[in-house]
N, C-alpha and C positions, 0 to 999 in steps of 0.2 A: 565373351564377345558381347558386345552391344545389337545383335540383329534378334529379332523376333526368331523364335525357336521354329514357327512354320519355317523362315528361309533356311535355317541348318539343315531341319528335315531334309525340306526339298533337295538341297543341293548335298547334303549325304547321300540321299537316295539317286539321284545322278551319276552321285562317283561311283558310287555299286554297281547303276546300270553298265556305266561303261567298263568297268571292273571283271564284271560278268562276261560280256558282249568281248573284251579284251581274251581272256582267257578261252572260251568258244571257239575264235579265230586261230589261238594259238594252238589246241587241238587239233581244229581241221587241218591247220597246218602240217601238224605232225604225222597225219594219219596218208597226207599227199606221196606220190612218187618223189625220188630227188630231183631228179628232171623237170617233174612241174611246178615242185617247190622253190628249184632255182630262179627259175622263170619269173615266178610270180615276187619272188624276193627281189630279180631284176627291176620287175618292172614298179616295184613301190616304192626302187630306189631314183629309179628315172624321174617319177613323179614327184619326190619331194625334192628334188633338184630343181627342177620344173618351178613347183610352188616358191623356194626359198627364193629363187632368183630375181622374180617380180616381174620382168622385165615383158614378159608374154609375148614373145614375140612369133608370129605361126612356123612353122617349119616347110622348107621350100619341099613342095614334096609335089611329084610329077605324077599325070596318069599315063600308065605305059599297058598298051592295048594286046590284048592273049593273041598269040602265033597263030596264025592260020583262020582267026574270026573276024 
């Protein structure tokens, strides 16, 4: 490569972080209930749907007031 070897470092050592940081998550994951881990698998899929789609549009969402307060 033509880049000064500080930028490899650096950015070798990024991949690692996130390598690291990647694999940490996938443990706790493992260690979770199935129930929570569904969930949370739901909901990371929600949100790259979300991200992929661009479009940001807010979601029509109502406030509905507790029975009896």
């Amino acid at each position: 490569m033509d880049a000064a070897s500080f930028v490899i470092d650096n950015l070798t050592a990024q991949i690692t972080s996130y390598e690291d940081v990647a694999a940490r998550m996938r443990e706790r994951m493992a260690t979770l209930p199935k129930d929570d881990r569904a969930e949370l698998e739901d909901a990371a899929a929600v949100l790259r749907r979300v991200r992929a789609g661009g479009d940001r549009k807010l979601l029509p969402l109502t406030v509905v007031p507790k029975a009896g307060g």
